[in-house]
LOMI-91521 format. One record per residue (C-alpha): residue in one letter; x, z, y. Coordinates in Angstrom, 1 decimal. Layout:
# residues N
  code      px      pz      py
     a       X       Z       Y
...
This chain:
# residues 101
  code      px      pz      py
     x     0.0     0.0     0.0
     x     3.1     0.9     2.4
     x     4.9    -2.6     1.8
     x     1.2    -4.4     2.4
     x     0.7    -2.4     5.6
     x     4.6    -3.1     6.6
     x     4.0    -6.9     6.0
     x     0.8    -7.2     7.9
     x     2.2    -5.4    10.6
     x     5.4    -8.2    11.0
     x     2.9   -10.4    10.7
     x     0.6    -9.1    13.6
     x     4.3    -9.6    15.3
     x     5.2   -13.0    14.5
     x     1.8   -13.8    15.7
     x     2.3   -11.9    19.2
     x     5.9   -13.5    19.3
     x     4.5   -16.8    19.0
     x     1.6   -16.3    21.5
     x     3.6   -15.0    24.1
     x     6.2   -18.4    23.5
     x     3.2   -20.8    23.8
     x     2.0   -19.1    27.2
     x     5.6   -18.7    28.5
     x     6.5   -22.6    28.4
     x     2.9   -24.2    28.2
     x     3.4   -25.0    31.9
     x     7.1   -26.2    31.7
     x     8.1   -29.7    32.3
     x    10.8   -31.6    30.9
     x    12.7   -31.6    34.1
     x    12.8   -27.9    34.1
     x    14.3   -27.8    30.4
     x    17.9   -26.8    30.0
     x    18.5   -29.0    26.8
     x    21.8   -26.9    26.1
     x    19.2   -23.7    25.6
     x    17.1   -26.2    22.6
     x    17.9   -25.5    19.0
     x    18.0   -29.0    17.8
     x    15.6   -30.3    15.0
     x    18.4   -31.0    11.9
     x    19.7   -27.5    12.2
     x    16.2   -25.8    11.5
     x    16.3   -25.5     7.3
     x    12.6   -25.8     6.2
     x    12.0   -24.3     2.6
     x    10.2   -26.8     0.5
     x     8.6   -24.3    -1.2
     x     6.4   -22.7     1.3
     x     3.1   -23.8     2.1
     x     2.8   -26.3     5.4
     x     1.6   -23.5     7.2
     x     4.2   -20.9     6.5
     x     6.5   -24.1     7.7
     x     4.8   -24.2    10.7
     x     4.7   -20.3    11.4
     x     8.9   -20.6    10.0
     x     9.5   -23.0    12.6
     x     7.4   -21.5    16.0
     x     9.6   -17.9    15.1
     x    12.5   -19.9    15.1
     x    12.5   -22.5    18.2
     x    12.6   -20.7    21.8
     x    10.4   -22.9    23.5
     x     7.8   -24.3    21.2
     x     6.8   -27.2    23.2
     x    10.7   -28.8    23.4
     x    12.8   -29.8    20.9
     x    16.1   -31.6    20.5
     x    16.8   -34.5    18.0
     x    20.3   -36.0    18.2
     x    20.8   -34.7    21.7
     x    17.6   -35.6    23.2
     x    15.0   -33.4    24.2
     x    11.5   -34.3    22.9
     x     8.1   -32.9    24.2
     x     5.4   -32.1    21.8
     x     2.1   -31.7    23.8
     x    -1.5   -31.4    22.8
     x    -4.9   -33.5    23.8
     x    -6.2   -32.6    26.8
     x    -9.7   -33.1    25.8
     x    -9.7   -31.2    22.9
     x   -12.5   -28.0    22.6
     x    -9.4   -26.4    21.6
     x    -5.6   -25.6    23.6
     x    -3.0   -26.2    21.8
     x    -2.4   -22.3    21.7
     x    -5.7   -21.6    20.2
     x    -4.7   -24.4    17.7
     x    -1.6   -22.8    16.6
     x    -3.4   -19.5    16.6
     x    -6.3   -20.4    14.3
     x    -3.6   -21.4    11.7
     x    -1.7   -18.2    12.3
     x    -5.0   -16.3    12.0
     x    -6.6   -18.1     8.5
     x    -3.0   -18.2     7.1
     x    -3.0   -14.6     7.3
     x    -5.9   -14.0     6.2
C-alpha cells in the first residue's frame, strides 16, 4: 500500500511538473528560444517497451520546454490547433490523467 501511495504521489508530480512546463513556454516564440538551452531529439532514448503514453509522459519530464525541440541543430516548434475545443495543455493533460488512471 506504501509503494502504491509513493508511486501515485510522483505521479501527481510528473503531472504538476508538466503542467507548469506547458503554461511556462505556451506563450514563447521561436525568436525568444535560446537553442543552446534545447535537449536535441536523437539524444532523448525512448524505451520500446512502454506504452505510447508512458512515451509521451517520458519525454514531457525530460525536454525543458515542451513546445521546442532541436533536430540536428535546428529548433523545431510543435504547436497545437487553434480551433480545437481543447488547448494543447488540456490535451496533454487528459492523457496524463486517463494514463494514470
Amino acid at each position: 500500500m506504501i509503494l502504491r501511495q509513493e508511486r501515485g504521489s510522483c505521479m501527481n508530480e510528473n503531472i504538476e511538473l508538466i503542467e507548469e512546463k506547458l503554461e511556462k513556454y505556451k506563450n514563447k516564440s521561436i525568436e525568444e528560444i535560446d537553442i543552446t538551452k534545447l535537449k536535441d531529439i536523437n539524444d532523448i532514448k525512448f524505451s520500446r517497451k512502454k506504452s505510447s503514453r508512458e512515451r509521451i509522459l517520458d519525454f514531457l519530464i525530460e525536454v525543458e520546454n515542451p513546445y521546442f525541440l532541436k533536430i540536428n541543430n535546428h529548433i523545431v516548434q510543435l504547436s497545437f490547433k487553434d480551433d480545437s475545443e481543447l488547448s494543447a495543455n488540456e490535451c496533454l493533460t487528459n492523457i496524463l490523467k486517463d494514463f494514470y488512471k
